[in-house]
C-alpha positions as CSV (number, residue, x, y, z in Angstrom):
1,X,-7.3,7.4,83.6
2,X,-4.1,9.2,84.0
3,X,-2.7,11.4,81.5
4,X,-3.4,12.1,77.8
5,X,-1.9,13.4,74.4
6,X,-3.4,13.0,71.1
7,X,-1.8,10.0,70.8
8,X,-1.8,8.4,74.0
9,X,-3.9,7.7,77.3
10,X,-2.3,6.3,80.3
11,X,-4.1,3.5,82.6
12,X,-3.9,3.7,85.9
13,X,-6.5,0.8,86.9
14,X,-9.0,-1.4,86.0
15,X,-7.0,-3.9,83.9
16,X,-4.1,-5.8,84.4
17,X,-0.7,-6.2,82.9
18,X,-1.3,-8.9,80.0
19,X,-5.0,-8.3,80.0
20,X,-6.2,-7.2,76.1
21,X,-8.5,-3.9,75.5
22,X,-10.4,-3.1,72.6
23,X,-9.1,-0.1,71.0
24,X,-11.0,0.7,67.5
25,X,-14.9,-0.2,67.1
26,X,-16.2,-0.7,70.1
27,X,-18.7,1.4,70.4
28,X,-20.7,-0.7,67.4
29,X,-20.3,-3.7,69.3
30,X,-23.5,-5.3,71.1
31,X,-24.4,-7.8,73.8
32,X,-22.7,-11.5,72.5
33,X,-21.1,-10.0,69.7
34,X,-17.6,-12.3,68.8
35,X,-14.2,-10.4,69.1
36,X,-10.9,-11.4,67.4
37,X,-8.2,-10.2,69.1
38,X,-5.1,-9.1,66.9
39,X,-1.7,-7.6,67.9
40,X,-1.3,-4.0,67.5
41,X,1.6,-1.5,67.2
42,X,2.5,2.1,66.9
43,X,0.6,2.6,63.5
44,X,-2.5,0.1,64.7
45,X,-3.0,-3.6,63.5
46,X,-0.2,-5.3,62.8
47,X,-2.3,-7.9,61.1
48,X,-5.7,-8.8,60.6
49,X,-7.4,-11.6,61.5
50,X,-7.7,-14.2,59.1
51,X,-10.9,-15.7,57.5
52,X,-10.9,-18.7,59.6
53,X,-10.1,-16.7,62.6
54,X,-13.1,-15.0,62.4
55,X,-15.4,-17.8,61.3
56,X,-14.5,-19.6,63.9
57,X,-15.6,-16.6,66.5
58,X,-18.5,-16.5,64.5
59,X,-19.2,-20.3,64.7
60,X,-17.8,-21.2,68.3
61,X,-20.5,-21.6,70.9
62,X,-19.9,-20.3,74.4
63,X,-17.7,-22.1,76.9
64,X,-15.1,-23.4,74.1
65,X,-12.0,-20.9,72.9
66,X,-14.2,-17.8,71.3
67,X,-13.3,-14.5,73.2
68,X,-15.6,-11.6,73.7
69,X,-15.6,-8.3,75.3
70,X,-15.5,-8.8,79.1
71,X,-18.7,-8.4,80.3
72,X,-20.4,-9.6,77.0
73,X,-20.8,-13.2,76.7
74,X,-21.3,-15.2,73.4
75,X,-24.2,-16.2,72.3
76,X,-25.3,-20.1,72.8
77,X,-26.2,-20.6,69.0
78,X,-23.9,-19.7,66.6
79,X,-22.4,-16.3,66.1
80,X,-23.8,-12.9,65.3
81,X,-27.2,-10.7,67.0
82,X,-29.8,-12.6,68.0
């Protein structure tokens, strides 16, 4: 990491222009759990993720559109802890 306010940390490598981060809640996420992604701007979330957005995460076994944290795959039954 490269510089840092109160507002702002700069990258300087280990992801890739284009690539997504998770920025808020992270640290209560666990091994398979599903993440919505959702554009973000100066304030934070620009919107959130719908109801079917995140049913379908929840419902959307691995290997099909679902996206979770890198590193962290989804789980082969459904959504949620095991």
């Amino acid at each position: 990491m490269g510089d840092a306010n109160e507002r702002y940390t700069q990258i300087l490598s280990g992801i890739q222009s284009g690539e997504q981060v998770i920025y808020e809640g992270y640290r209560s996420l666990h091994e398979g759990d599903p993440v919505v992604p959702v554009p973000w701007g100066p304030e934070g979330p620009v919107a959130l993720p719908t109801a079917a957005q995140v049913n379908r995460a929840l419902n959307t076994p691995m290997g099909t559109s679902a996206r979770t944290m890198p590193g962290m795959s989804m789980p082969s039954q459904g959504g949620g802890r095991p």
